[in-house]
Structures are given as C-alpha cells and as structure tokens.
C-alpha positions in Angstrom: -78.1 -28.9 -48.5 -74.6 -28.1 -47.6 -74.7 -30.1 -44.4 -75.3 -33.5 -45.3 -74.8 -33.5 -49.3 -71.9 -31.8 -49.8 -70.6 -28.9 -51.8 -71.2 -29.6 -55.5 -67.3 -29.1 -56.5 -64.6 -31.2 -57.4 -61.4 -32.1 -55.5 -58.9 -29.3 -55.3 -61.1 -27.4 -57.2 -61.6 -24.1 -55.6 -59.7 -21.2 -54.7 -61.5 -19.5 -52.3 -64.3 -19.6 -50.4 -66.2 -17.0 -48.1 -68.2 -18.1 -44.9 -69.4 -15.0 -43.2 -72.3 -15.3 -40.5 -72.6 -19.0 -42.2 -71.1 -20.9 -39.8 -73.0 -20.5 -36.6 -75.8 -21.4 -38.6 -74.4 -24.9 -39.6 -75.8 -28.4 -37.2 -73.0 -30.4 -39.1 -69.5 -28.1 -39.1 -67.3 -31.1 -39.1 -69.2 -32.6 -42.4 -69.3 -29.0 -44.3 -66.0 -27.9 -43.1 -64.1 -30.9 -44.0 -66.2 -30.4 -47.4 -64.5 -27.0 -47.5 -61.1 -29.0 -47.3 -62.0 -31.3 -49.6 -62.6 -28.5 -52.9 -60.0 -25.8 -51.9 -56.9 -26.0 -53.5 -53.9 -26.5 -51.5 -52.3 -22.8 -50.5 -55.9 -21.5 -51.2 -58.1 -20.1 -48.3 -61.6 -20.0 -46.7 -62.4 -16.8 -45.0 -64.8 -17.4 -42.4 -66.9 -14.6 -39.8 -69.1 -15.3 -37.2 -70.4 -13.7 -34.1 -68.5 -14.6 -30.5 -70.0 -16.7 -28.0 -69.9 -13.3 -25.8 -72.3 -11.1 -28.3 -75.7 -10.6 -28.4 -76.0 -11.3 -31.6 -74.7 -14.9 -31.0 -78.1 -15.4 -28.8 -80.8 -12.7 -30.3 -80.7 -14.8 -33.5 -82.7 -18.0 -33.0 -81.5 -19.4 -35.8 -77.8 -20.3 -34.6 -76.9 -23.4 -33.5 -73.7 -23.0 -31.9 -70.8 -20.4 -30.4 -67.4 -19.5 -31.5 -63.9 -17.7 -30.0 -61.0 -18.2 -31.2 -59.8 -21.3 -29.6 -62.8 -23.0 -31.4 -60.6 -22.7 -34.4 -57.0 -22.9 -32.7 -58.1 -25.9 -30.6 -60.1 -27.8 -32.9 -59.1 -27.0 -36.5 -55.6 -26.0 -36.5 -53.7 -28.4 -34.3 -53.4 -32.3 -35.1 -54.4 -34.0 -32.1 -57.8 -31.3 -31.6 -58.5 -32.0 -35.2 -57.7 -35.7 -35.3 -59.7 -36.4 -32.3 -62.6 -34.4 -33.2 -63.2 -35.9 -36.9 -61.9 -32.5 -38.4 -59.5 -32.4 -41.3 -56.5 -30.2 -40.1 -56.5 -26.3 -41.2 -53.5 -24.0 -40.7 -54.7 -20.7 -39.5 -53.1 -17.7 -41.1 -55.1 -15.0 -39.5 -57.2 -14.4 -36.4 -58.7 -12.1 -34.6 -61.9 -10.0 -33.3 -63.0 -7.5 -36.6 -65.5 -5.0 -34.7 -65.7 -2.2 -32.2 -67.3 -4.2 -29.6 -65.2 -7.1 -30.2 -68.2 -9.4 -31.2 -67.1 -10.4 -34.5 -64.5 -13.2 -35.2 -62.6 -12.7 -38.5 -60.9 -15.8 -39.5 -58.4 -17.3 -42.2 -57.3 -20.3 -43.4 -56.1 -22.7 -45.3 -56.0 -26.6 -46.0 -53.2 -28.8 -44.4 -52.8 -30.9 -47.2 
C-alpha cells in the first residue's frame, strides 16, 4: 500500500524511480510523493507521466482520482512557499513538458531538494 505504508526502502537509498500513469491514480500524493523524497538519493530523479486535466483519458478512466498540468508540479512541488504550504517536500524540476501528439500527456522530471 504505497499510499499510507510507505515505500519499503531506506533513506537515500534509491536512484531512480519511474511513475508513469501512477500518479493520477494516487488518493494520498503528498504522503507517496514525499515517500519518493524520502529514498531517492540526492541528485537522483523520479520520472513521472500522467495524463492532463484537458484529455480524455484523464476522465474515461474511472479509476483516477485527480488532474494534472504543469503548474501542478511548478506550483506545488517545485517552489518553497507552494510546497511548504501544502505539506509537500520541495522538488527541483529539471524537465517539463507535454510528450504526445495531442498534447495529453505530461512528461515530467525531477529531483530531491535536499
């Protein structure tokens, strides 16, 4: 149960970690993401993909919990006061953008502010 008992790794254990079409799945982000800050090594990266707020395949899916664009990660993730305020451990971005042909598909990367 990744969303409530946390992922089963030591501190700055990790070196990567892959999140694609996880995310939007996930009731708790701040309590898995700030478990993916808790394992990666410092310098290391989680690459993450999910589906836009704007898609159809945000909403066809009944299965996902929540919506994405990219100031969901540059508001809330990457600057102190968004991620401070929200509970979220601080991320520094080092790539962004939309991956597909129909501009659906978020491709993100980062790493740990540690």
């Amino acid at each position: 149960d990744i969303e409530n008992q946390g992922l089963p790794f030591c501190d700055d254990s990790v070196v990567h970690i892959t999140a694609r079409n996880v995310l939007e799945h996930i009731s708790n982000l701040q309590f898995f993401l700030n478990e993916c800050h808790r394992v990666l090594k410092a310098g290391c990266e989680i690459y993450i993909q999910v589906p836009t707020w704007t898609s159809r395949q945000a909403f066809k899916d009944p299965t996902h919990v929540r919506f994405f664009d990219e100031v969901t990660f540059t508001d809330y993730f990457q600057k102190r006061e968004g991620a401070a305020e929200n509970g979220y451990k601080k991320w520094n971005i080092q790539n962004i953008g939309r991956v597909d042909k129909h501009n659906d598909i978020i491709e993100v990367t980062m790493t740990p502010a540690k």
